[in-house]
Predicted model as a PDB file, atoms N, CA, C, CB and O in Angstrom, pLDDT in the B-factor column:
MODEL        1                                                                  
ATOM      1  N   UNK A   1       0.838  -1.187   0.000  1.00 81.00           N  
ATOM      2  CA  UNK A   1       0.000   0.000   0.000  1.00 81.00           C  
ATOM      3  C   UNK A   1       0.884   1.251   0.000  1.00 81.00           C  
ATOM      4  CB  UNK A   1      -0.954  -0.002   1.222  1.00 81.00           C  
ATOM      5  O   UNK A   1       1.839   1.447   0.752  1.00 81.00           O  
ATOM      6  N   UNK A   2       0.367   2.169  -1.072  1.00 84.00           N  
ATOM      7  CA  UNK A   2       1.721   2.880  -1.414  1.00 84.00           C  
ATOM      8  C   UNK A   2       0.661   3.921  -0.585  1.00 84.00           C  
ATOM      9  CB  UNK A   2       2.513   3.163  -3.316  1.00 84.00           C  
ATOM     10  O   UNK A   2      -0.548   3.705  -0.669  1.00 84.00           O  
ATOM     11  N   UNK A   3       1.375   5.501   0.529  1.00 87.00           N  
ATOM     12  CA  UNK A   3       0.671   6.577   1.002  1.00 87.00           C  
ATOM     13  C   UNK A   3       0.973   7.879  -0.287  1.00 87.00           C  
ATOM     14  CB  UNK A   3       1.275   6.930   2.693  1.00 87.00           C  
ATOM     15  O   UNK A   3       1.883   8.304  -1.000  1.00 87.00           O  
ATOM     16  N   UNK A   4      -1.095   8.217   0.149  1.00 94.00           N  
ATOM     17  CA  UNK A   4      -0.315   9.576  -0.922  1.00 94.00           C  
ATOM     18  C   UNK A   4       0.323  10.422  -0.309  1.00 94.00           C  
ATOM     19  CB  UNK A   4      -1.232  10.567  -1.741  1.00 94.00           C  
ATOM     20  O   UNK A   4      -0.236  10.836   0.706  1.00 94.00           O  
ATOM     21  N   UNK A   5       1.812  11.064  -0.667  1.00 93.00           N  
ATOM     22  CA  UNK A   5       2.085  12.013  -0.353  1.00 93.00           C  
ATOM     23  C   UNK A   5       2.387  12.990  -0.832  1.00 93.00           C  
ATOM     24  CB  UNK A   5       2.522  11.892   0.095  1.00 93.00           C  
ATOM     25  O   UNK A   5       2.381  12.854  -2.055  1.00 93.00           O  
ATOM     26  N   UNK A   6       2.933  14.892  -0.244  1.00 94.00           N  
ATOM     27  CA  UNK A   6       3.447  15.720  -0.902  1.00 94.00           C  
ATOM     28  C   UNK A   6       4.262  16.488  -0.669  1.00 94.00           C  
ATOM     29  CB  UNK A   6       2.892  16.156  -1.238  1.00 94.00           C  
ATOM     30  O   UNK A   6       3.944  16.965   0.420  1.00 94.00           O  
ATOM     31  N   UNK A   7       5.475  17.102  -1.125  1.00 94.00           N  
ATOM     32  CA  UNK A   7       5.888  17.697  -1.163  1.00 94.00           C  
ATOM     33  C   UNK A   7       5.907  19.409  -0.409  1.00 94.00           C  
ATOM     34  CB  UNK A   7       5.812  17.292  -1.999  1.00 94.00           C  
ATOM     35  O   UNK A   7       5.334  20.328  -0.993  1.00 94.00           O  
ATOM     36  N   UNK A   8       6.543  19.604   0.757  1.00 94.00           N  
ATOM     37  CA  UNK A   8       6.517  20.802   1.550  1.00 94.00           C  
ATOM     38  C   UNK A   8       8.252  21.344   1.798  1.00 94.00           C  
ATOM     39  CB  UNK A   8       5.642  20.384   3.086  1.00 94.00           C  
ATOM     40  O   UNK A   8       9.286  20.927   2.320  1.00 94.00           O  
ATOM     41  N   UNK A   9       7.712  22.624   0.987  1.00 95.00           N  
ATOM     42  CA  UNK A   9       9.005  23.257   1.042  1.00 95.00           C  
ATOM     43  C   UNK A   9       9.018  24.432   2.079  1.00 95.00           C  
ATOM     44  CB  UNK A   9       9.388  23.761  -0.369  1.00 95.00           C  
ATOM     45  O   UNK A   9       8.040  25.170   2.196  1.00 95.00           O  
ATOM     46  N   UNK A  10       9.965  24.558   2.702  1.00 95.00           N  
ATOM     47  CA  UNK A  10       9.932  26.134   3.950  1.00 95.00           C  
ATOM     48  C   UNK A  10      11.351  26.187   3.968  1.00 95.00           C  
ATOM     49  CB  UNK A  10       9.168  25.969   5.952  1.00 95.00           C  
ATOM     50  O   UNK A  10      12.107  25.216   3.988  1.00 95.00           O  
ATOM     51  N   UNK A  11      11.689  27.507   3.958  1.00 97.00           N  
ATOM     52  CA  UNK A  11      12.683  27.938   4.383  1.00 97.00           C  
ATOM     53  C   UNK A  11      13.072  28.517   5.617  1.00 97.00           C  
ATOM     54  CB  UNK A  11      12.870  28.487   3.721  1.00 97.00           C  
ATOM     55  O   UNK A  11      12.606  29.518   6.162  1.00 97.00           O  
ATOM     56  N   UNK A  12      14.200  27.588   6.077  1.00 97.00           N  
ATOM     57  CA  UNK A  12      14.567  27.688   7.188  1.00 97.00           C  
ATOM     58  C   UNK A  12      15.854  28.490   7.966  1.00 97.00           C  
ATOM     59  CB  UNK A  12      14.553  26.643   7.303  1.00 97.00           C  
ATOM     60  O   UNK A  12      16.561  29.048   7.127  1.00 97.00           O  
ATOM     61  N   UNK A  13      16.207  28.634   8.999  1.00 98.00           N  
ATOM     62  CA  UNK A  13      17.451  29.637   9.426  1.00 98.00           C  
ATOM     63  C   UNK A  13      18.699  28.427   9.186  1.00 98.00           C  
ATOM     64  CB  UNK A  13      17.322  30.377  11.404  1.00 98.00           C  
ATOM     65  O   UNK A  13      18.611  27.384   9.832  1.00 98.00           O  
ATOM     66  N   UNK A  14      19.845  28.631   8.234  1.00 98.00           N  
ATOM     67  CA  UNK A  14      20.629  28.297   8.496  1.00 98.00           C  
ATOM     68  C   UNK A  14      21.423  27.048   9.493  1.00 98.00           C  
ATOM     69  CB  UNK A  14      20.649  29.116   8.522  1.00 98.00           C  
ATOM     70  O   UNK A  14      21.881  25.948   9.183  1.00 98.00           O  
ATOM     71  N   UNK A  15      21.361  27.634  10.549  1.00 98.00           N  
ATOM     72  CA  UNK A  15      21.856  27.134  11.752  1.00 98.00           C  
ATOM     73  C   UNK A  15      20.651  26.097  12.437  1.00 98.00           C  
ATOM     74  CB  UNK A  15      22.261  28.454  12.716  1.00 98.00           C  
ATOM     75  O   UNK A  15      21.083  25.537  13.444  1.00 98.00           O  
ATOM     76  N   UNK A  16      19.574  25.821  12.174  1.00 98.00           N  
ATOM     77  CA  UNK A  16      18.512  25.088  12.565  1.00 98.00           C  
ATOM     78  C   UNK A  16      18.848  24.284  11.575  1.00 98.00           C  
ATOM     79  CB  UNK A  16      17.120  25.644  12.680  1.00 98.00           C  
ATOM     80  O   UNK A  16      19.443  23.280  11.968  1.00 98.00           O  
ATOM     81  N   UNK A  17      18.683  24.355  10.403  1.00 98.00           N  
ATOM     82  CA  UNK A  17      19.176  23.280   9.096  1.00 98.00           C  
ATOM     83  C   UNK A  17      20.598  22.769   9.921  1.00 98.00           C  
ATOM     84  CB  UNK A  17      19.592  24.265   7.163  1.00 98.00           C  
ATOM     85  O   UNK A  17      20.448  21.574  10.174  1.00 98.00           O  
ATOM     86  N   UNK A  18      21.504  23.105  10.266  1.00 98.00           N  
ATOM     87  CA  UNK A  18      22.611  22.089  10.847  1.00 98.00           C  
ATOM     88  C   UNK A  18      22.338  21.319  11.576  1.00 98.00           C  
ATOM     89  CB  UNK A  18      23.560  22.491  11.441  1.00 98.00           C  
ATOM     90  O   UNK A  18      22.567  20.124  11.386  1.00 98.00           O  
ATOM     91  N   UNK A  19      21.623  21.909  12.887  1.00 98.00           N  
ATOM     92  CA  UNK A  19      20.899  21.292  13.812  1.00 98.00           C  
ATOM     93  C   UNK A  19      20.357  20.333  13.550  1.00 98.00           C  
ATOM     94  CB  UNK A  19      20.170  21.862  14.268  1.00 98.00           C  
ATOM     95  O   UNK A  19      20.619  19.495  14.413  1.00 98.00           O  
ATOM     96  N   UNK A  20      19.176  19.636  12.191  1.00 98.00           N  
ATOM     97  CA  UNK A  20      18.685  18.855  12.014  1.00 98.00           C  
ATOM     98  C   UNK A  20      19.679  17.673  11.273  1.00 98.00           C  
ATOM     99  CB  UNK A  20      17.654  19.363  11.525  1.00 98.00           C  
ATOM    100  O   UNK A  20      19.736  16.464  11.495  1.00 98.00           O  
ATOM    101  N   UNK A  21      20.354  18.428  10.406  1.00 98.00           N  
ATOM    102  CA  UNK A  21      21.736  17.751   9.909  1.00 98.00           C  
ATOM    103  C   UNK A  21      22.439  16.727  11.311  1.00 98.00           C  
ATOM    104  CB  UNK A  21      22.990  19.255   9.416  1.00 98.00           C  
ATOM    105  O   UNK A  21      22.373  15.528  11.582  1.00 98.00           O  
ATOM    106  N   UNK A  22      22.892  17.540  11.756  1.00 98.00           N  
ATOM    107  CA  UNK A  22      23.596  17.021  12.980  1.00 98.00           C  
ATOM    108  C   UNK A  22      22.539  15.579  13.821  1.00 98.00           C  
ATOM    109  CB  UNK A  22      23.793  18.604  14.131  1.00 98.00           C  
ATOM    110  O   UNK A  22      23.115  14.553  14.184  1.00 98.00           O  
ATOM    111  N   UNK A  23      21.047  15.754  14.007  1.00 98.00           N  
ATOM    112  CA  UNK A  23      20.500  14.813  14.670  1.00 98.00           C  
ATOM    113  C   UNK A  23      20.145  13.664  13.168  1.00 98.00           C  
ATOM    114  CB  UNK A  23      19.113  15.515  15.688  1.00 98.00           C  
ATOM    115  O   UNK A  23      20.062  12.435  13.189  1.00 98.00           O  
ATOM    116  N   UNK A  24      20.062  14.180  12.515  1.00 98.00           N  
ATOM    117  CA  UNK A  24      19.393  12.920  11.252  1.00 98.00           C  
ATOM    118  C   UNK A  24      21.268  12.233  11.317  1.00 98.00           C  
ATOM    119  CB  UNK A  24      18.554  13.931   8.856  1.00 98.00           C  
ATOM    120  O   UNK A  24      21.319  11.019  11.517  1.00 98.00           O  
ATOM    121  N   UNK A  25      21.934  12.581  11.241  1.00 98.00           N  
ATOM    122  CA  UNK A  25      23.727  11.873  11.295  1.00 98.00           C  
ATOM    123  C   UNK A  25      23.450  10.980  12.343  1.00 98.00           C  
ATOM    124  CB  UNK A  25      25.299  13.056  11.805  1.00 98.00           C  
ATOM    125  O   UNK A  25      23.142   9.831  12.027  1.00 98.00           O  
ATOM    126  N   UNK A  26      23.518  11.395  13.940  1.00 98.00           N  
ATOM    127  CA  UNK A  26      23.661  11.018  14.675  1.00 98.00           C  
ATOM    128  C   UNK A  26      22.334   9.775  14.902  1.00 98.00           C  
ATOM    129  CB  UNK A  26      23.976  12.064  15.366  1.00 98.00           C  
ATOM    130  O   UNK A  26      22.483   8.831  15.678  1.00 98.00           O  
ATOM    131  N   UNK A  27      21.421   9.926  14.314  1.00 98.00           N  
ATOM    132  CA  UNK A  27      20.306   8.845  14.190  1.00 98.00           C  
ATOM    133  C   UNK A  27      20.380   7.998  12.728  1.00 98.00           C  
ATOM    134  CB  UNK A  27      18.774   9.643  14.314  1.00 98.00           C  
ATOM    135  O   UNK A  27      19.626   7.115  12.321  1.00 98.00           O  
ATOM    136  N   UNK A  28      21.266   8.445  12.256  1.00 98.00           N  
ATOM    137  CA  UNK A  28      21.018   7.518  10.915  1.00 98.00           C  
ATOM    138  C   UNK A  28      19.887   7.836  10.321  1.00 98.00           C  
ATOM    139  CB  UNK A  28      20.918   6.022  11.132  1.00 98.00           C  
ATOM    140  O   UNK A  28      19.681   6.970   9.470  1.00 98.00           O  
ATOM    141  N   UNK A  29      18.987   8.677  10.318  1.00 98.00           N  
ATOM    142  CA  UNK A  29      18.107   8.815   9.521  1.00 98.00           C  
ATOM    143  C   UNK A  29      17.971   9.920   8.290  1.00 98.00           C  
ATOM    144  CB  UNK A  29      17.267   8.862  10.289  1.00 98.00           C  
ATOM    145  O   UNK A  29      19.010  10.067   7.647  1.00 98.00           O  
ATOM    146  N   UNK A  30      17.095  10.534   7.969  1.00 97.00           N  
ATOM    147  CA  UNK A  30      16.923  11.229   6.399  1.00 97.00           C  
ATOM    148  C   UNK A  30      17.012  12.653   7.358  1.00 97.00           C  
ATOM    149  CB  UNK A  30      15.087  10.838   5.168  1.00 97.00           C  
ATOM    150  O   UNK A  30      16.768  12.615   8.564  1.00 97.00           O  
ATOM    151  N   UNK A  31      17.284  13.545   6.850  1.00 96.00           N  
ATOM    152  CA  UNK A  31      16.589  15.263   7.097  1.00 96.00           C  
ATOM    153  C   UNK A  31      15.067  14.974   6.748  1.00 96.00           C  
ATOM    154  CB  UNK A  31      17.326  16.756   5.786  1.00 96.00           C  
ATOM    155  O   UNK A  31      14.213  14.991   7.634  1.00 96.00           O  
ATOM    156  N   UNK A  32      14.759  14.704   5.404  1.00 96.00           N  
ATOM    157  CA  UNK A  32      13.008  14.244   5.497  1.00 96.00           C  
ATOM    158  C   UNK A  32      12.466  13.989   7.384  1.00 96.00           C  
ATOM    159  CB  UNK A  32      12.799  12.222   4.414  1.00 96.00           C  
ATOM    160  O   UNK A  32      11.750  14.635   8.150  1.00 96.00           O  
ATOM    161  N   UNK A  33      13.238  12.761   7.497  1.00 97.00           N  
ATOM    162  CA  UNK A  33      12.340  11.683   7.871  1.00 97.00           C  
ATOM    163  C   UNK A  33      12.537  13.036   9.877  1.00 97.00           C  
ATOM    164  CB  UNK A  33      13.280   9.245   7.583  1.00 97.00           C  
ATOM    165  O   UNK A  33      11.533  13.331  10.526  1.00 97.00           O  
ATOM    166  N   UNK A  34      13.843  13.459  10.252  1.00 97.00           N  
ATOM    167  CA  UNK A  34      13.687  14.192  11.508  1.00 97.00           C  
ATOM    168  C   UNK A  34      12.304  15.093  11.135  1.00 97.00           C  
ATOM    169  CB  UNK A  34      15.165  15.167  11.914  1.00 97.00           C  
ATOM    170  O   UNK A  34      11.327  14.907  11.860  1.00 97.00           O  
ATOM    171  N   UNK A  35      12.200  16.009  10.090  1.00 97.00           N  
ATOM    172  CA  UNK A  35      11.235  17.360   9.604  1.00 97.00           C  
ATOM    173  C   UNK A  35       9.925  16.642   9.851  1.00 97.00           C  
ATOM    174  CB  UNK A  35      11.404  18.006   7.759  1.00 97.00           C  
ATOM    175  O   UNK A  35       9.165  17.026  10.740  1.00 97.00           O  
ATOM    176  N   UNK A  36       9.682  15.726   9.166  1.00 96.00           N  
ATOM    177  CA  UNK A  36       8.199  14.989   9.789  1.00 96.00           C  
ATOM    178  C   UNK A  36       8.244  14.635  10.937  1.00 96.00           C  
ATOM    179  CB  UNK A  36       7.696  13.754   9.196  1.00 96.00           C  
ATOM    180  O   UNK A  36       7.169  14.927  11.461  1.00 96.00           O  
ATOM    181  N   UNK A  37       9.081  14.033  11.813  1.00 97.00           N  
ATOM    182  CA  UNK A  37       9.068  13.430  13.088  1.00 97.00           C  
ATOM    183  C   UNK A  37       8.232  14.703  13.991  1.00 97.00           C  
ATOM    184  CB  UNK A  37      10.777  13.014  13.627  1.00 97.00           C  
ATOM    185  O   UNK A  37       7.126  14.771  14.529  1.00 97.00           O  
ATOM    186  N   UNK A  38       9.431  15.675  13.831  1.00 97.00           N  
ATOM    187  CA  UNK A  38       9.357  17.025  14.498  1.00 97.00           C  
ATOM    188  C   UNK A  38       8.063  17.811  14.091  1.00 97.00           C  
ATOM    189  CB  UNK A  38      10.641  17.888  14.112  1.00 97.00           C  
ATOM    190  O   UNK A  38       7.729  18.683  14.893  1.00 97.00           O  
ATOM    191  N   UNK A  39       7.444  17.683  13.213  1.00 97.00           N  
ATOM    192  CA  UNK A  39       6.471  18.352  12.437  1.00 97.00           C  
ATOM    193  C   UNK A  39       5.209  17.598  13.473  1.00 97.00           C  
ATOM    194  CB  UNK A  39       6.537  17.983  10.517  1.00 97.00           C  
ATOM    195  O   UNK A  39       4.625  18.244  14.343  1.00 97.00           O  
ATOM    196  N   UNK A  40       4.954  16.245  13.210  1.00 97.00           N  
ATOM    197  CA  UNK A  40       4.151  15.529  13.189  1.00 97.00           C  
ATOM    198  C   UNK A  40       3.670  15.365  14.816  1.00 97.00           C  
ATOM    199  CB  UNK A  40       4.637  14.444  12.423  1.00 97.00           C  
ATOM    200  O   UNK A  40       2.592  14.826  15.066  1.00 97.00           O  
ATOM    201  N   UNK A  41       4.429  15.801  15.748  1.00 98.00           N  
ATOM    202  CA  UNK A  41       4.276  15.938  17.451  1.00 98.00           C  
ATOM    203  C   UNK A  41       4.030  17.241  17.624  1.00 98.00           C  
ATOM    204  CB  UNK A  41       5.601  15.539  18.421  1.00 98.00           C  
ATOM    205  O   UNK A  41       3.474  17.597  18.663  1.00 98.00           O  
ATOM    206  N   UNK A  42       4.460  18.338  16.480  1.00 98.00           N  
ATOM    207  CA  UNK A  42       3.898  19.237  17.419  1.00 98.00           C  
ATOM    208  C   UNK A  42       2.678  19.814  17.218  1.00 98.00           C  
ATOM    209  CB  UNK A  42       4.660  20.170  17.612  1.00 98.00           C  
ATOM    210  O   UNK A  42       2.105  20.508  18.058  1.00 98.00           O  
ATOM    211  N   UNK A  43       2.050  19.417  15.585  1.00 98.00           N  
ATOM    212  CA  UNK A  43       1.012  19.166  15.170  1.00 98.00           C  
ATOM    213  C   UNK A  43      -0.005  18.498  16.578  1.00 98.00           C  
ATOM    214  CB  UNK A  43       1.338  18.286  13.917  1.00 98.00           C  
ATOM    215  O   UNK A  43      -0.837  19.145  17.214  1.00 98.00           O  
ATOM    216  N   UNK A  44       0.316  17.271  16.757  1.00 98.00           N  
ATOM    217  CA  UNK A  44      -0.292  16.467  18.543  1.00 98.00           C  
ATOM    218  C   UNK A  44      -0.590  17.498  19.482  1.00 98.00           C  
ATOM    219  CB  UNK A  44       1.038  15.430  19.554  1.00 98.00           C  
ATOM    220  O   UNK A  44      -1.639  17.823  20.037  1.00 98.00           O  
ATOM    221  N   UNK A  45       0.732  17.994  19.538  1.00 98.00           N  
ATOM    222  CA  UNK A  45       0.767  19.126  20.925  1.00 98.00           C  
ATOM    223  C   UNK A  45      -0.301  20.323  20.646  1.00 98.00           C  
ATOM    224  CB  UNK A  45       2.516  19.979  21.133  1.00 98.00           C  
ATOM    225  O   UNK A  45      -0.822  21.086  21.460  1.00 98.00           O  
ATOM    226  N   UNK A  46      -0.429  20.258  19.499  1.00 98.00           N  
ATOM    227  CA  UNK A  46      -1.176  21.859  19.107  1.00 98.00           C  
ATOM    228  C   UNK A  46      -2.807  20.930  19.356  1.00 98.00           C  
ATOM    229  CB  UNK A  46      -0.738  22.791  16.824  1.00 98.00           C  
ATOM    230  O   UNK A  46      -3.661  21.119  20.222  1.00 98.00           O  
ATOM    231  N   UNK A  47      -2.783  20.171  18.510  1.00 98.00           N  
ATOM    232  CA  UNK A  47      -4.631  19.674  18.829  1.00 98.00           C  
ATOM    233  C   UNK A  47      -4.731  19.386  20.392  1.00 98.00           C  
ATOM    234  CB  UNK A  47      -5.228  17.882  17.883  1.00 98.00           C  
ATOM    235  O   UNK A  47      -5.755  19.631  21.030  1.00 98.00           O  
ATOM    236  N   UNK A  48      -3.606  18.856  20.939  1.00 98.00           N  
ATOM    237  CA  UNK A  48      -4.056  18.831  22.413  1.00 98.00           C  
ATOM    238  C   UNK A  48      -4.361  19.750  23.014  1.00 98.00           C  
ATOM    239  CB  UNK A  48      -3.348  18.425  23.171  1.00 98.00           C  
ATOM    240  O   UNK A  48      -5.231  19.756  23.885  1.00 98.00           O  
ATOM    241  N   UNK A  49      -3.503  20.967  22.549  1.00 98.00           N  
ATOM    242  CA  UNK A  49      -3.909  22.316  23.621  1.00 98.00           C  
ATOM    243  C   UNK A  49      -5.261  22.983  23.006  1.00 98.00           C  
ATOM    244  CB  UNK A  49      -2.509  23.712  23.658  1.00 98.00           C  
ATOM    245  O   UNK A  49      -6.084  23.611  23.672  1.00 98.00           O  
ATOM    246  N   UNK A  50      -5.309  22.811  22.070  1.00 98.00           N  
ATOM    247  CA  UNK A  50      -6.848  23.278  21.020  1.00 98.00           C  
ATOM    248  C   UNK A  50      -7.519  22.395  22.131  1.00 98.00           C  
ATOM    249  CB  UNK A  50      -7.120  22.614  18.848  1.00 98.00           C  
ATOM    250  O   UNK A  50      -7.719  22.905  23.233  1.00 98.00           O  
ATOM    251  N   UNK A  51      -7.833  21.251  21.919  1.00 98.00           N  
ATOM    252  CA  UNK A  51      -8.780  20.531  22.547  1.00 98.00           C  
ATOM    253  C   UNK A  51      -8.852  20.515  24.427  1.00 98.00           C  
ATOM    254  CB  UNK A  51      -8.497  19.120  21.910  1.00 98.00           C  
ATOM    255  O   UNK A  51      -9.820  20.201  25.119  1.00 98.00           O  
ATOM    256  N   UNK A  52      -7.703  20.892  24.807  1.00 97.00           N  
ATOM    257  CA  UNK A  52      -8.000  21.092  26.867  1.00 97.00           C  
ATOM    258  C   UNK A  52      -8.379  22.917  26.561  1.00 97.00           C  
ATOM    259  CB  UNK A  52      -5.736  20.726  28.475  1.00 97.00           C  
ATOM    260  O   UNK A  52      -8.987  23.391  27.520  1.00 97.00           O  
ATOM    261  N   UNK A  53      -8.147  23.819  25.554  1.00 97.00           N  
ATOM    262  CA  UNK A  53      -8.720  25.368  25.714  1.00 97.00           C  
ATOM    263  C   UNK A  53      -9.896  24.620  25.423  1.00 97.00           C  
ATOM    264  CB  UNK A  53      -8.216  26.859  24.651  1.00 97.00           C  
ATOM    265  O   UNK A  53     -10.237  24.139  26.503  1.00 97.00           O  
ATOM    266  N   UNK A  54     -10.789  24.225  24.440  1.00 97.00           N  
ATOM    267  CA  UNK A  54     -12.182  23.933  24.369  1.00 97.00           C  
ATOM    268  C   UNK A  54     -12.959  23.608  25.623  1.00 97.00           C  
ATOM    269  CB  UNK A  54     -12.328  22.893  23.519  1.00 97.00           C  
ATOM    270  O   UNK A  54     -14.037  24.093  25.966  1.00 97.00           O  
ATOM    271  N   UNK A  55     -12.104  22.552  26.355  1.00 96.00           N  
ATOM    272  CA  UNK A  55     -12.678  22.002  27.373  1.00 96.00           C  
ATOM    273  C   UNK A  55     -12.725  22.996  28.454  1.00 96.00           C  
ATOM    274  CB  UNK A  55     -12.042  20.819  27.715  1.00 96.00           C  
ATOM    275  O   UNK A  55     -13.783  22.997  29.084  1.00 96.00           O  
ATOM    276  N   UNK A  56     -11.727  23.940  28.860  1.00 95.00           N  
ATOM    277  CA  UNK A  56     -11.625  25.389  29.828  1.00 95.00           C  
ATOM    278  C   UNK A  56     -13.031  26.007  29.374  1.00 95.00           C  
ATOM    279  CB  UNK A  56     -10.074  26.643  29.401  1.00 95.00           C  
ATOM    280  O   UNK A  56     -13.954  25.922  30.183  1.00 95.00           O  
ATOM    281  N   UNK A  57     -13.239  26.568  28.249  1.00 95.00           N  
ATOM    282  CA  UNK A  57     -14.129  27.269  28.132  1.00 95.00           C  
ATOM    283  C   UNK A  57     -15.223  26.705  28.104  1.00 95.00           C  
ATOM    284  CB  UNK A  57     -13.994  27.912  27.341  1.00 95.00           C  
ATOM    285  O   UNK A  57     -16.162  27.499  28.153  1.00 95.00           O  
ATOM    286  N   UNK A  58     -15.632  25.137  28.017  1.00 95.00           N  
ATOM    287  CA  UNK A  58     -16.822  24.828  28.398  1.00 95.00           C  
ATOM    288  C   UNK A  58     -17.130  24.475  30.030  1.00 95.00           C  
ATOM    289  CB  UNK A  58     -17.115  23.780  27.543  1.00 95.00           C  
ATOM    290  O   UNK A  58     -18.233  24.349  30.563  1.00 95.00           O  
ATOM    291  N   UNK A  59     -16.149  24.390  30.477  1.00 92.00           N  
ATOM    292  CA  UNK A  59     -16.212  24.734  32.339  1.00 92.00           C  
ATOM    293  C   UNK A  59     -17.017  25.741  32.697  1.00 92.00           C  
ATOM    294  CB  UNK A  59     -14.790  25.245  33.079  1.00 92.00           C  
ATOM    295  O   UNK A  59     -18.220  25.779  32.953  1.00 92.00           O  
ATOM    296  N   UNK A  60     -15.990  26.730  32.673  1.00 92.00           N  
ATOM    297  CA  UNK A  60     -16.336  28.182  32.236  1.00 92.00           C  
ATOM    298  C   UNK A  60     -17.515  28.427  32.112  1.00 92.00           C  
ATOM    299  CB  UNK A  60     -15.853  28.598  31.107  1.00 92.00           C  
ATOM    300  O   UNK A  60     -18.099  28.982  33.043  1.00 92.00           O  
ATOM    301  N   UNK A  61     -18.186  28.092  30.953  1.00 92.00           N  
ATOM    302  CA  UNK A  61     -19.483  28.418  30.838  1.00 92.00           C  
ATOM    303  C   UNK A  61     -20.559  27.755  31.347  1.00 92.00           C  
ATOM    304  CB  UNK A  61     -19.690  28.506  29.791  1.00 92.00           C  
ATOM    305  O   UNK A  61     -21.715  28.169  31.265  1.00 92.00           O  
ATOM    306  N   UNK A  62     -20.160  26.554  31.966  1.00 93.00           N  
ATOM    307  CA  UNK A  62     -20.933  25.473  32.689  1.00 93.00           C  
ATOM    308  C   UNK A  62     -20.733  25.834  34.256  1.00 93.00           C  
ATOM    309  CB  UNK A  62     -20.341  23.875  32.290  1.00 93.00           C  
ATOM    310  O   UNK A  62     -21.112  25.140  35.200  1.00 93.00           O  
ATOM    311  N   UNK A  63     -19.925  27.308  34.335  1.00 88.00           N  
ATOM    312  CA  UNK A  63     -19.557  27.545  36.270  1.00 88.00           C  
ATOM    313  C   UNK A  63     -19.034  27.280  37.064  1.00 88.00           C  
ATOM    314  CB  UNK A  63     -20.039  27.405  37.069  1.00 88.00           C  
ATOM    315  O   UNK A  63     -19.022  27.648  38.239  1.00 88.00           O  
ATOM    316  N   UNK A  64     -18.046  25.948  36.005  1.00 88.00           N  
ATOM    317  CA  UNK A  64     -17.398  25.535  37.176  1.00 88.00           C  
ATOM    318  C   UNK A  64     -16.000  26.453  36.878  1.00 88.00           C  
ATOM    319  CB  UNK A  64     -17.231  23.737  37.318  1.00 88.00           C  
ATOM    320  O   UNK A  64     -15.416  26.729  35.830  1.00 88.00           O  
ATOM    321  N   UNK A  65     -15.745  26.789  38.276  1.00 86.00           N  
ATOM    322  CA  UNK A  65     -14.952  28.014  38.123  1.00 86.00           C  
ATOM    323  C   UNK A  65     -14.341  28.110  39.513  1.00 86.00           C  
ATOM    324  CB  UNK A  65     -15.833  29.356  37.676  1.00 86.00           C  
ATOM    325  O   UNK A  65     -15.122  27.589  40.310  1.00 86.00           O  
ATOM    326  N   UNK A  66     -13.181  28.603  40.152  1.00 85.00           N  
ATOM    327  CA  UNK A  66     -13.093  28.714  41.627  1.00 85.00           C  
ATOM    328  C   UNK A  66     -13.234  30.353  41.970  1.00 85.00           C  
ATOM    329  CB  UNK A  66     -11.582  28.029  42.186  1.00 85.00           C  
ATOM    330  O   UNK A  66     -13.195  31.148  41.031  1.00 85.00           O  
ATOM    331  N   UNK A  67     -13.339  30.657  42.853  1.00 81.00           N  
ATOM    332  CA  UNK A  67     -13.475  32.288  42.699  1.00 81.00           C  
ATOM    333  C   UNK A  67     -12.205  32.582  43.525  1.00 81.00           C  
ATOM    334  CB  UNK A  67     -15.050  33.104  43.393  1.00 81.00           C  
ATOM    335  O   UNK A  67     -11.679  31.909  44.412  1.00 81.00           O  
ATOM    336  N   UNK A  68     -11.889  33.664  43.040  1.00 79.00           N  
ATOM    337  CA  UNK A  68     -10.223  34.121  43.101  1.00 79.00           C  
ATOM    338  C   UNK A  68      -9.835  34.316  44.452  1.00 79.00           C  
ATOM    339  CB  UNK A  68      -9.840  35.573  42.319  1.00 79.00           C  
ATOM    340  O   UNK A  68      -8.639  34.554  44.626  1.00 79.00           O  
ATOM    341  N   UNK A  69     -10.813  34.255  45.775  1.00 80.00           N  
ATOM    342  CA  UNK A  69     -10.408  34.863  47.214  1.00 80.00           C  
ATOM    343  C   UNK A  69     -10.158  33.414  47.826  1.00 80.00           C  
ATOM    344  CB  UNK A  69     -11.745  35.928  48.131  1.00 80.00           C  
ATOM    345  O   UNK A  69      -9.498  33.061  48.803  1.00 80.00           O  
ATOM    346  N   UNK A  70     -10.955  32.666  46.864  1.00 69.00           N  
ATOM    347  CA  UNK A  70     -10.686  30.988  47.952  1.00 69.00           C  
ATOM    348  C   UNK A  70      -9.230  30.730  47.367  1.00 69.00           C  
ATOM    349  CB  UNK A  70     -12.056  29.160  47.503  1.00 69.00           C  
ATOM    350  O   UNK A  70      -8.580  29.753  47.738  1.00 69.00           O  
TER     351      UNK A  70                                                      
ENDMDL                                                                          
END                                                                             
């Protein structure tokens, strides 16, 4: 089963391009393959915090709330 994929180009600082150089060496792996690794968690991290702010603001509006003197 072949995945479709595509092509993403960004330009990056210099010195971050070594940086990834330096860990894809030291792991044996592609520059590709670190850029997705790294891409692909913080993508995670971002829907997680999207999804616990959703959940704050439905507290929030449901009252549950502590009040600031307790």
């Amino acid at each position: 089963m072949q995945l479709d994929t595509k092509v993403l180009t960004a330009h990056m600082p210099s010195q971050l391009v070594e940086k990834v150089d330096q860990l894809a060496a030291s792991l044996e792996r592609s520059r590709a393959w670190i850029v997705k690794q790294a891409l692909m968690e913080w993508i995670e991290q971002q829907e997680i915090r999207q999804k616990m702010t959703v959940e704050a603001f439905a507290d929030v509006d449901a009252g549950h709330v502590i009040d600031h003197e307790k």
